[in-house]
C-alpha positions as CSV (number, residue, x, y, z in Angstrom):
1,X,-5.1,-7.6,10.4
2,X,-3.5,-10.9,8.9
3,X,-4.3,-11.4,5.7
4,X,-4.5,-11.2,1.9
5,X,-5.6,-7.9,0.5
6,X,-6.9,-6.9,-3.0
7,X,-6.1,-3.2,-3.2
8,X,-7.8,-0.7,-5.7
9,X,-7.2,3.0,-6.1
10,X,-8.7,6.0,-8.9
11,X,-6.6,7.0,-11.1
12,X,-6.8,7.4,-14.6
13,X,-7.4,4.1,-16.6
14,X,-7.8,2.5,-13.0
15,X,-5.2,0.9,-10.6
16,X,-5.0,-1.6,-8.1
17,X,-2.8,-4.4,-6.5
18,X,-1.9,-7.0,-3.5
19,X,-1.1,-6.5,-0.3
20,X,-0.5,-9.2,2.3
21,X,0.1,-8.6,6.1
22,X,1.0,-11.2,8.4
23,X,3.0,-11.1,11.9
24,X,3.9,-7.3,12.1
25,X,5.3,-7.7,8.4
26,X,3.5,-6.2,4.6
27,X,4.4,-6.7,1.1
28,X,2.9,-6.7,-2.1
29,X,2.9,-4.8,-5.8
30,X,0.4,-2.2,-7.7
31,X,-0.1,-2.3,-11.6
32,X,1.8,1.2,-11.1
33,X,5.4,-1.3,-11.3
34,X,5.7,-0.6,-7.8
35,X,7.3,-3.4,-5.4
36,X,6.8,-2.5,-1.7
37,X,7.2,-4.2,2.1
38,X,7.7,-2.8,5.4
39,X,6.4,-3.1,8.9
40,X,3.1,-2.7,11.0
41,X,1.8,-2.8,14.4
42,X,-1.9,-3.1,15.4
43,X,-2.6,-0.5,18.5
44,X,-6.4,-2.0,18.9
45,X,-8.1,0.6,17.3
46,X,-5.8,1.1,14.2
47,X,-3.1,-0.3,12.3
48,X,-0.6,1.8,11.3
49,X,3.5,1.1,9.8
50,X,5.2,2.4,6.9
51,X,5.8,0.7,3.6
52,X,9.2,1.4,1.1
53,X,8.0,1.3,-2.0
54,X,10.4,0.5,-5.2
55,X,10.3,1.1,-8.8
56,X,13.2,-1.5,-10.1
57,X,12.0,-0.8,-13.5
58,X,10.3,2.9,-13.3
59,X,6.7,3.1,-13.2
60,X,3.6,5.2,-12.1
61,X,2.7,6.4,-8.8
62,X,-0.8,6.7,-7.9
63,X,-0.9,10.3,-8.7
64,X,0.3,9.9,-12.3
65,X,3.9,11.0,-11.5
66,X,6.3,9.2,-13.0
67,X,9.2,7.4,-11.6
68,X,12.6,6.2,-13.5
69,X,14.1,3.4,-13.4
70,X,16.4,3.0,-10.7
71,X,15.0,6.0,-8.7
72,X,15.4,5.5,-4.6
73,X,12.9,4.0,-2.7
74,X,10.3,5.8,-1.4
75,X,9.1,5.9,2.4
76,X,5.6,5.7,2.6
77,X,3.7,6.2,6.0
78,X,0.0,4.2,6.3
79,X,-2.7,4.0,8.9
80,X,-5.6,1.5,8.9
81,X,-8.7,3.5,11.2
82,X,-10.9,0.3,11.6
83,X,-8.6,-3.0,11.4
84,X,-12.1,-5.2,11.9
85,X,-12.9,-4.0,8.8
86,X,-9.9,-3.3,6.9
87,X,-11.5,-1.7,4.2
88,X,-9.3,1.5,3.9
89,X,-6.0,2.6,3.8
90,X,-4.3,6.1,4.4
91,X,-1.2,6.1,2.5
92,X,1.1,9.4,3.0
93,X,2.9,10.2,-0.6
94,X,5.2,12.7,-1.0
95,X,2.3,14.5,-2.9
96,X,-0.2,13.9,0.0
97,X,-2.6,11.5,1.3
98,X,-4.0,8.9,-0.8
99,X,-7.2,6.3,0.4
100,X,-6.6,3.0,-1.5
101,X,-10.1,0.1,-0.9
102,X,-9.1,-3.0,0.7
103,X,-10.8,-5.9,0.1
104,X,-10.0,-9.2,2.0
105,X,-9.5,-11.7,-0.5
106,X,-8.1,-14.9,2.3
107,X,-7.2,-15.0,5.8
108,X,-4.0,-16.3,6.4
């Protein structure tokens, strides 16, 4: 699953972002002003870990809720079904499931 991720999800006016995973470890940002990193672990026929995701300076989340600045972290659970192709990911919001495209952009 190593590697550098280009991350796009609807929403209105479009939305996207970076994600990098490497060693059992994720970070990256979405245009939503949304900071996150967290943990993962491969289990051979799906990645899954959970991400805490931060606004420092409020922002959007990918449903269009807004979120103030200084507002908690949130937890975010994620699963990966095919990690050979990494071309989806399951995130759980507070709101529900959302599928965000992967694209591999550079193995690390």
């Amino acid at each position: 699953m190593r590697g550098f991720f280009r991350m796009d999800y609807a929403r209105a006016g479009g939305a996207g972002g970076t994600v990098v995973f490497t060693d059992g470890n994720v970070a990256g940002w979405d245009t939503g002003g949304g900071f996150f990193r967290g943990q993962y672990q491969e289990t051979g026929t799906a990645v899954q870990g959970e991400l805490m995701m931060d606004f420092p300076n409020g922002g959007t989340l990918v449903n269009g809720d807004a979120i103030v600045k200084g507002a908690e972290p949130l937890r975010l659970p994620f699963r990966i079904e095919d990690p050979a192709k990494a071309e989806s990911i399951r995130l759980d919001t507070p709101t529900g499931p959302v599928a965000v495209k992967l694209t591999r952009v550079s193995a690390l």
